[in-house]
N, C-alpha and C positions, 0 to 999 in steps of 0.2 A: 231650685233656682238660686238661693241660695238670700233668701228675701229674708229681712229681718227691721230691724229699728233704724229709717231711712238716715237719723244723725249719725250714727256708728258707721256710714258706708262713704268711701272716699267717692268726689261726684264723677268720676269717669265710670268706675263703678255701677251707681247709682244711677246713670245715665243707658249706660248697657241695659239694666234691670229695666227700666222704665219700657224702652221698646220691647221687649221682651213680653213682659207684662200686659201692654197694650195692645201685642199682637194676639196673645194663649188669651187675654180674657172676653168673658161673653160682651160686656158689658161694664162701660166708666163715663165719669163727667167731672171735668174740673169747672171749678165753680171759683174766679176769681174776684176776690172784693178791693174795689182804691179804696186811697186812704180816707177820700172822703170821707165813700158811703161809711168804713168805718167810724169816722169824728159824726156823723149823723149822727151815731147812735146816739149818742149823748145828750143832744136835745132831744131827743126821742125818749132817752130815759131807759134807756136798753142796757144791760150789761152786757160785755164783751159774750159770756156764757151763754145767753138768750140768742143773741148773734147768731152762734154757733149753732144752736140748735133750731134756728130758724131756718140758717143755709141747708143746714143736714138734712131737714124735712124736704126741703124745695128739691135736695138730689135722689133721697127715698122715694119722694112721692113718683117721681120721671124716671129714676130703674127700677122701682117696686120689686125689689129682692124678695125671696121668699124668708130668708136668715138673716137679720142683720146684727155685725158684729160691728159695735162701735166703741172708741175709747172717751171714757166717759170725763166727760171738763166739767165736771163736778165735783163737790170731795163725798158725795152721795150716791155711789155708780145707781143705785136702783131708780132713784129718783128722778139723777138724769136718761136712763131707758125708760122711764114713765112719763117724763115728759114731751122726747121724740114719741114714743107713741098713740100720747093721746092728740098729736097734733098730724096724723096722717092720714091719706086720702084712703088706704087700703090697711088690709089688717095681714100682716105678715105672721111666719107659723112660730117664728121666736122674733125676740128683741137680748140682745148676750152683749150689755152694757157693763166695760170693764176699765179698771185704771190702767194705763201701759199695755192697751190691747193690740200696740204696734209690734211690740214682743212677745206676747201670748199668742195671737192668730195672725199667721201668713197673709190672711188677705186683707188684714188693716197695717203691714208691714209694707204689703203691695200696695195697696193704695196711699201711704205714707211715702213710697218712696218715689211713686209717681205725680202726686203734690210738692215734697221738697227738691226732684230735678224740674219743675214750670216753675220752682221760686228762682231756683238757680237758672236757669234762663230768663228769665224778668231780672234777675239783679244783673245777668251781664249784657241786657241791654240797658237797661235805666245807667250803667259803669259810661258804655258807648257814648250814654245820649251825655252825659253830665261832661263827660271827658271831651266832647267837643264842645260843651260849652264854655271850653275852658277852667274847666273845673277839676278837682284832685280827686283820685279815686274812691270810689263809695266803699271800699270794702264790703263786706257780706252784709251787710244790713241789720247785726247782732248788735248788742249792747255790749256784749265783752268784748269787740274787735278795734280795736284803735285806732283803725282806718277811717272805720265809719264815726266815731265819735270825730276825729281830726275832720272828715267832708263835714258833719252835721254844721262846726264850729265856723269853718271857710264858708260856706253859705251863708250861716246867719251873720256873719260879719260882715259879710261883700255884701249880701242884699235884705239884711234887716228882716227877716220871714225864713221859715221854712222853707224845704223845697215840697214841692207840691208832690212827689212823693214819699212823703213822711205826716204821718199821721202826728196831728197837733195836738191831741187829745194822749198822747202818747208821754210818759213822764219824762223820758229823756229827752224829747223837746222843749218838752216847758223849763226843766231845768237848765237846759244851752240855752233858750231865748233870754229865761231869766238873769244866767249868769255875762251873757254876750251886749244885749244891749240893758236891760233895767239895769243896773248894778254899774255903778261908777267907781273907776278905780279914784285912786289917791291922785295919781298922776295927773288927773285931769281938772284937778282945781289950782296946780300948778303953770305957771306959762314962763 
């Protein structure tokens, strides 16, 4: 099919693959988290990595795969394949916990690329919803894209916050809030 590292595929692409995918497989679940729940973790004490392999259990434990192949958000693959499995409801006949398993195994390429076409449709609705609010386009939602750093900036300036989808606990927020409103230019002690 021609499934490989969902970034590497342009999203028409990637979009083609996804139906595709979703139709030939047995078996999928997208599991999408706001930015909240993610700024929860934080009072909770959670690291992003814990996050992850909380969600991951919650979608193992409801397709109970016999194999599972996952890319491991650790710098310890064994450790995080020991940690998905000592937290599951059932006992699977392997756990194959790898770094870059988006490009090693097809079906974490599939399921990679059917996760980044539901981002890319959440971003070009949240574009819709922000652009009638009058507001300049989000670009992708990256940190390298200077679209989205340019909306981050327009937001925090016109309404002093974040927008409510952008995670606050996120560093390039705290540094736009920090440098938009705490930080006072020179100018401003001028009249």
């Amino acid at each position: 099919m021609g499934v490989k590292d969902s970034k590497k595929l342009a999203p028409k692409k990637r979009k083609e693959l996804a139906k595709l995918i979703k139709q030939e497989c047995n078996s999928y679940k997208i599991l999408q988290l706001s930015s909240q729940e993610i700024d929860e973790r934080v009072r909770k004490k959670i690291s992003l990595n814990r996050l992850e392999i909380i969600k991951f259990v919650e979608i193992l434990n409801e397709l109970q795969p016999d194999i599972i192949y996952i890319d491991a958000a650790d710098t310890d693959e064994n450790r995080f394949g020991r940690s998905i499995k000592n937290q599951l409801n059932y006992i699977p006949k392997r756990i194959i916990s790898k770094h870059k398993a988006d490009e090693l195994f097809p079906i974490v390429g599939a399921a990679s690329i059917i996760a980044k076409c539901h981002r890319d449709m959440i971003i070009n609705e949240l574009n819709k919803y922000y652009m009638n609010q009058g507001s300049i386009n989000i670009g992708s939602g990256y940190t390298s894209d200077e679209k989205t750093i340019n909306f981050l900036r327009y937001w925090i300036r016109t309404y002093k916050k974040a927008p409510s989808c952008a995670r606050n606990t996120w560093a390039t927020i705290r540094k736009i809030l920090e440098e938009e409103l705490y930080n006072k230019k020179i100018t401003q002690f001028f009249k």
